[in-house]
BAMARDO-868936 format. One record per atom (N, C-alpha, C): residue in three letters; x, y, z. Coordinates in steps of 0.05 Angstrom, whole numbers, padded with zeros to 5 digits, always signed. Layout:
N
ALAXYZ ...
This chain:
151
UNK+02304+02425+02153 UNK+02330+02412+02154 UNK+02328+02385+02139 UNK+02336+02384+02126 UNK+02354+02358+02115 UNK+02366+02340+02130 UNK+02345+02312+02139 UNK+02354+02295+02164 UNK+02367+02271+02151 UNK+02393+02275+02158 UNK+02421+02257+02148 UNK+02434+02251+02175 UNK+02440+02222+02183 UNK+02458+02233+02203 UNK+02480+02253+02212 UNK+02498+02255+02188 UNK+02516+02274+02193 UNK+02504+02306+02200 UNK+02483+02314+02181 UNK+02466+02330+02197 UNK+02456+02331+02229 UNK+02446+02313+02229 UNK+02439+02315+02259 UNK+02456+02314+02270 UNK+02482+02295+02275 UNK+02504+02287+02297 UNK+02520+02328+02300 UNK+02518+02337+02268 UNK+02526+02361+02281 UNK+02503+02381+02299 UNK+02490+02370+02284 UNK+02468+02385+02311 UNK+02473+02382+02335 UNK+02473+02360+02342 UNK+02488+02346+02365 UNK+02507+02367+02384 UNK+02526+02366+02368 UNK+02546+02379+02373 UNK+02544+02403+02387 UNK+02518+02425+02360 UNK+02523+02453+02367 UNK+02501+02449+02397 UNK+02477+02436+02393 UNK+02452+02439+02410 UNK+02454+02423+02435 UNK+02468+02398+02428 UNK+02463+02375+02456 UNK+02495+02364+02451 UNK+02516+02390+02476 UNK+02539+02375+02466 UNK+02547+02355+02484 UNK+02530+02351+02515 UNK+02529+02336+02535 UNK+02526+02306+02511 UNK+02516+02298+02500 UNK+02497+02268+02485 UNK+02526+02278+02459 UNK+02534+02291+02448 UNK+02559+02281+02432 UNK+02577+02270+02445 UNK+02592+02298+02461 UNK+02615+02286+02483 UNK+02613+02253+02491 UNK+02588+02250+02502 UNK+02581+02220+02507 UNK+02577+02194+02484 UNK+02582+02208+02469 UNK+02595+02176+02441 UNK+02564+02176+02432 UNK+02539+02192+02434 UNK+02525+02189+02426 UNK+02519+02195+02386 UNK+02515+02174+02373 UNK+02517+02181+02340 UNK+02496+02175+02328 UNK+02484+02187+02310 UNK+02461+02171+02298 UNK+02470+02163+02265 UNK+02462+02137+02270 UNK+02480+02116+02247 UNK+02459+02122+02218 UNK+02429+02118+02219 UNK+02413+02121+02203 UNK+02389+02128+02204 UNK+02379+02134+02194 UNK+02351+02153+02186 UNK+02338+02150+02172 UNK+02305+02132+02170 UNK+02291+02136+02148 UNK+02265+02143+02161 UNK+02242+02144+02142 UNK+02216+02151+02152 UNK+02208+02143+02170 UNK+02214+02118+02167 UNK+02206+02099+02187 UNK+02214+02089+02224 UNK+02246+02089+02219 UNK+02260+02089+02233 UNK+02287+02099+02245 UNK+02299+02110+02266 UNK+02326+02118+02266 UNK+02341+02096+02285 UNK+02376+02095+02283 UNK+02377+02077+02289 UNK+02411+02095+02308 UNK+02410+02092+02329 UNK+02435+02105+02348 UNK+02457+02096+02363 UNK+02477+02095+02359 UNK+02499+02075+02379 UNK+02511+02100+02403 UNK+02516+02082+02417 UNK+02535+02097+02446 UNK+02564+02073+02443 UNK+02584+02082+02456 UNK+02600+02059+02458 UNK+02612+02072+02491 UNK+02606+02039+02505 UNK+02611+02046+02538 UNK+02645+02057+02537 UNK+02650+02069+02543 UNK+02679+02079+02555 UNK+02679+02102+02578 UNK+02702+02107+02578 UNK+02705+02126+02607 UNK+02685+02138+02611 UNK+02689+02157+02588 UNK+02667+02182+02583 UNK+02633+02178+02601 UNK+02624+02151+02604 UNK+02598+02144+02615 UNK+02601+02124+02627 UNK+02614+02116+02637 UNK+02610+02088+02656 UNK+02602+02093+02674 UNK+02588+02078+02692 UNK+02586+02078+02720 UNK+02609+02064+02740 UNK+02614+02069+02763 UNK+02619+02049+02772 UNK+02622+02017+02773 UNK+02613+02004+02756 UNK+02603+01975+02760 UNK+02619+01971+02738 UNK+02630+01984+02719 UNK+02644+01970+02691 UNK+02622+01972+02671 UNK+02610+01987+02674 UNK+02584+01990+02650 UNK+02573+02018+02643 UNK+02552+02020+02617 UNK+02553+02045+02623 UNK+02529+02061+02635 UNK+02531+02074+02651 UNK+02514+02100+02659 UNK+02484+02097+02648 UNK+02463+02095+02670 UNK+02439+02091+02654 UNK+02429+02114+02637 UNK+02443+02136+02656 UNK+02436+02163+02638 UNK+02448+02165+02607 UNK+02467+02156+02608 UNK+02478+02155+02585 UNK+02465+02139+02567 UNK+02462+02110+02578 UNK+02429+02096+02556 UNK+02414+02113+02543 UNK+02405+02130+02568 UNK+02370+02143+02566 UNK+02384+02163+02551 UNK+02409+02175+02543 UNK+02419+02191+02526 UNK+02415+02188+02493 UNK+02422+02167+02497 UNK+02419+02147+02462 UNK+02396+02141+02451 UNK+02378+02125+02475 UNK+02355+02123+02483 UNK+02333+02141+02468 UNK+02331+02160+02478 UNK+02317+02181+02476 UNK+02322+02199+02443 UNK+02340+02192+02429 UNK+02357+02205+02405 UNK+02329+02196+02388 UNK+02333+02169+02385 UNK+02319+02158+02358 UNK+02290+02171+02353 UNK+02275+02177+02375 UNK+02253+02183+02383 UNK+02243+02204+02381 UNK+02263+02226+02385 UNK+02263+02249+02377 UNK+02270+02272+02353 UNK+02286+02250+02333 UNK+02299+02251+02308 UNK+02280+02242+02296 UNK+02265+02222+02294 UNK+02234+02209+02286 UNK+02218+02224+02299 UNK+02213+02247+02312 UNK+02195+02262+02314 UNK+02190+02289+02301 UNK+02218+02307+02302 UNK+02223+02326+02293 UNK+02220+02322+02259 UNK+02231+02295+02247 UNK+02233+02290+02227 UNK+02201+02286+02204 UNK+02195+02284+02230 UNK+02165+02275+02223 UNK+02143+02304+02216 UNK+02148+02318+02238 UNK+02139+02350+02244 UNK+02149+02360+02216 UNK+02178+02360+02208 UNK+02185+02367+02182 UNK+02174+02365+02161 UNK+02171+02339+02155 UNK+02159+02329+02135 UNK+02130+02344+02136 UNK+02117+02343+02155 UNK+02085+02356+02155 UNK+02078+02385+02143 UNK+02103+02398+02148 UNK+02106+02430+02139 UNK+02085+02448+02151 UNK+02084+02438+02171 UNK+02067+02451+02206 UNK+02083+02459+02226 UNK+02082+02474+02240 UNK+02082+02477+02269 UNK+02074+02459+02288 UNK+02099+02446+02303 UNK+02081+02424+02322 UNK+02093+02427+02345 UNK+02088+02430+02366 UNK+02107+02436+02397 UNK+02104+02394+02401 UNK+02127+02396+02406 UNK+02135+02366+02422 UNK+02147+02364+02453 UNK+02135+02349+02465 UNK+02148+02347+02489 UNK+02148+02313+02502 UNK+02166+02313+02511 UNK+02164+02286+02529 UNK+02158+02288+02556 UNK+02131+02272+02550 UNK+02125+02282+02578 UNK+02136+02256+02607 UNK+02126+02236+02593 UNK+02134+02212+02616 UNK+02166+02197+02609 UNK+02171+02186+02614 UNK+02197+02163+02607 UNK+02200+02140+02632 UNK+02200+02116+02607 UNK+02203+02093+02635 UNK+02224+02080+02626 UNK+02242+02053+02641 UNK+02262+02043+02630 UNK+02263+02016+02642 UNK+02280+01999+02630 UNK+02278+01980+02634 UNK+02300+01959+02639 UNK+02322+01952+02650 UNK+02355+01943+02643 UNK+02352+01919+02640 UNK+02369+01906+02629 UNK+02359+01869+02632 UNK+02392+01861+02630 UNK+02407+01883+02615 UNK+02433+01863+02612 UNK+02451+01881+02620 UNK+02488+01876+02635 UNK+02501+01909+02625 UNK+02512+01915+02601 UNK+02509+01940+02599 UNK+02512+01953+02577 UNK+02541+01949+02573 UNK+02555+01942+02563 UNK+02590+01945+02550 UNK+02592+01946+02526 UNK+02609+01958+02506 UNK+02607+01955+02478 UNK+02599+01971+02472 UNK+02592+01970+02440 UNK+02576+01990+02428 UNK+02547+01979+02424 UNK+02529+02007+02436 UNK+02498+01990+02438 UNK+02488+02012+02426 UNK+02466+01989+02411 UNK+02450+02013+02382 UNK+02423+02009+02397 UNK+02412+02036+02396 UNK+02390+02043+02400 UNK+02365+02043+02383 UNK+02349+02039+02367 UNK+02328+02036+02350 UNK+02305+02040+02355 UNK+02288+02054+02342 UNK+02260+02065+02342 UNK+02245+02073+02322 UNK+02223+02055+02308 UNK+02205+02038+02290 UNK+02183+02052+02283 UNK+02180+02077+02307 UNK+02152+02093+02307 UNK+02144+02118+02287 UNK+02157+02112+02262 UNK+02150+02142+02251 UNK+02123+02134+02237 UNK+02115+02118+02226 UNK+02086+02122+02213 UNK+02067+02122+02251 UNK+02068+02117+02262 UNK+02053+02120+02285 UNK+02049+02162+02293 UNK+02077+02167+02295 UNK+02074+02190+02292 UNK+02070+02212+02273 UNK+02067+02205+02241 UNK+02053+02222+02225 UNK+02028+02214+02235 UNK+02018+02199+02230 UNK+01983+02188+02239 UNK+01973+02211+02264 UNK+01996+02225+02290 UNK+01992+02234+02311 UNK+01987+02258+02292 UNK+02003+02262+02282 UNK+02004+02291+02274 UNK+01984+02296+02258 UNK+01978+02283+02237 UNK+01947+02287+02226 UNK+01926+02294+02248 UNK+01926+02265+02265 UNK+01907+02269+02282 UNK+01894+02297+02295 UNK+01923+02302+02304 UNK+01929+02333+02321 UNK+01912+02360+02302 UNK+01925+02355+02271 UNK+01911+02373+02256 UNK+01889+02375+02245 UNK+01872+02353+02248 UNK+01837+02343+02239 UNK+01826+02354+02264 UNK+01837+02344+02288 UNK+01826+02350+02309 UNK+01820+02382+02323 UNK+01850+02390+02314 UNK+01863+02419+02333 UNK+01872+02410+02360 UNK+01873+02388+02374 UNK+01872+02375+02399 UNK+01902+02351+02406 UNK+01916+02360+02421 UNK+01947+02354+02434 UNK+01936+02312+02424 UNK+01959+02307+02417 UNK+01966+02273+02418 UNK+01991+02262+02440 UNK+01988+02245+02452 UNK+02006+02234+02468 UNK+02010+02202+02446 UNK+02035+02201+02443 UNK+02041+02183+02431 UNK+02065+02166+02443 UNK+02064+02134+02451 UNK+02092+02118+02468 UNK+02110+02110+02441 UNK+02131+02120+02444 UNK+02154+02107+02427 UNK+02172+02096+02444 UNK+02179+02072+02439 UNK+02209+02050+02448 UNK+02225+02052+02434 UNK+02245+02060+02447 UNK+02268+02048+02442 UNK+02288+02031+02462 UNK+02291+02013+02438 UNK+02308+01985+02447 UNK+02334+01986+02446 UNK+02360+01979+02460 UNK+02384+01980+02458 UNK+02396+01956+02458 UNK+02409+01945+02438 UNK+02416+01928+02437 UNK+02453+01921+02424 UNK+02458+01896+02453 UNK+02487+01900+02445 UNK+02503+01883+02424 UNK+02520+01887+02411 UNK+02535+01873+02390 UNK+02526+01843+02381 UNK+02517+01822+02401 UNK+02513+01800+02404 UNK+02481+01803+02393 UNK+02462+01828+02394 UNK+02433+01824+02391 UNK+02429+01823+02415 UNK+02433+01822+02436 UNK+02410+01814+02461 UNK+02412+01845+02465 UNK+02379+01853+02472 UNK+02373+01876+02482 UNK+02386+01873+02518 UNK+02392+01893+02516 UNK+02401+01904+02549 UNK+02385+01926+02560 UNK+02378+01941+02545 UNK+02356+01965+02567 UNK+02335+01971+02539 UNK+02309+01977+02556 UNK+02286+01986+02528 UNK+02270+02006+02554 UNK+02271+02028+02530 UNK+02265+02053+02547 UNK+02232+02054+02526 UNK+02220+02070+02546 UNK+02189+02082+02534 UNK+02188+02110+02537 UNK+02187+02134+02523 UNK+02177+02159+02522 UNK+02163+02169+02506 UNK+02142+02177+02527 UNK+02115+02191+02514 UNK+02111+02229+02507 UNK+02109+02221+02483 UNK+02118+02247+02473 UNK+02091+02259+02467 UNK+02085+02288+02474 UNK+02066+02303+02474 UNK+02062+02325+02439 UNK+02047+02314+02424 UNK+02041+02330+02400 UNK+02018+02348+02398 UNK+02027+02376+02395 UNK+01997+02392+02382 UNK+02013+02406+02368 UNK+01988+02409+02338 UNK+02002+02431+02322 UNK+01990+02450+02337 UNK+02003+02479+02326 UNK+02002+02502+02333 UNK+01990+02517+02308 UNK+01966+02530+02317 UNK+01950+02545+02295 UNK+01972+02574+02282 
């Protein structure tokens, strides 16, 4: 696949329509990094006038996995991925539109080599940070994603 946002957001659509429905978009895409907005409204708020942590960990979780798959692509291997842990973190509430960002793609080709020199599964931590209009981060999530290629 050809990783463009508009590509993926329709992916989105057909595969994870729970994370579209929810304002989830992915704005950009490079080797390096992807970059995701949510915007709080009905659709995910919580109670409190903010939005839904699940809905964070919705956006959250995008960049990380678009930088993973993307990554797997590029290798022109077989790689099973999984997340195995996730931790989180809130500091501000979420209102607005908050972009999500995640920095880890040379970390995770390096996994995936690893995986294939080795033959032997990689656990690799990617963050992502969410941050609202103003720049101040409000929630930074950690998920550790499980890599082995597959012979």
């Amino acid at each position: 696949m050809n990783f463009t946002p508009r590509k993926v957001n329709f992916f989105n659509l057909i595969k994870l329509p729970l994370a579209y429905l929810g304002g989830v978009r992915v704005k950009s895409i490079t080797d390096r990094e992807v970059v995701v907005s949510i915007k709080h409204r009905w659709m995910n708020q919580n109670p409190f006038k903010s939005m839904f942590w699940a809905a964070q960990g919705m956006a959250a979780e995008m960049p990380t996995g678009v930088l993973v798959m993307k990554a797997i692509d590029d290798s022109k291997r077989k790689v099973s991925m999984l997340v195995t842990r996730q931790e989180a973190q809130f500091f501000k509430k979420a209102t607005g539109r908050i972009h999500f960002s995640c920095t880890g793609g040379n970390e995770i080709r390096d996994a995936i080599q690893k995986s294939i020199d080795t033959g032997e599964g990689q656990v690799i931590v990617l963050t992502s940070e969410g941050k609202n209009k103003e720049g101040v981060v409000v929630s930074k999530f950690q998920f550790h994603w499980s890599l082995r290629v597959k012979k």
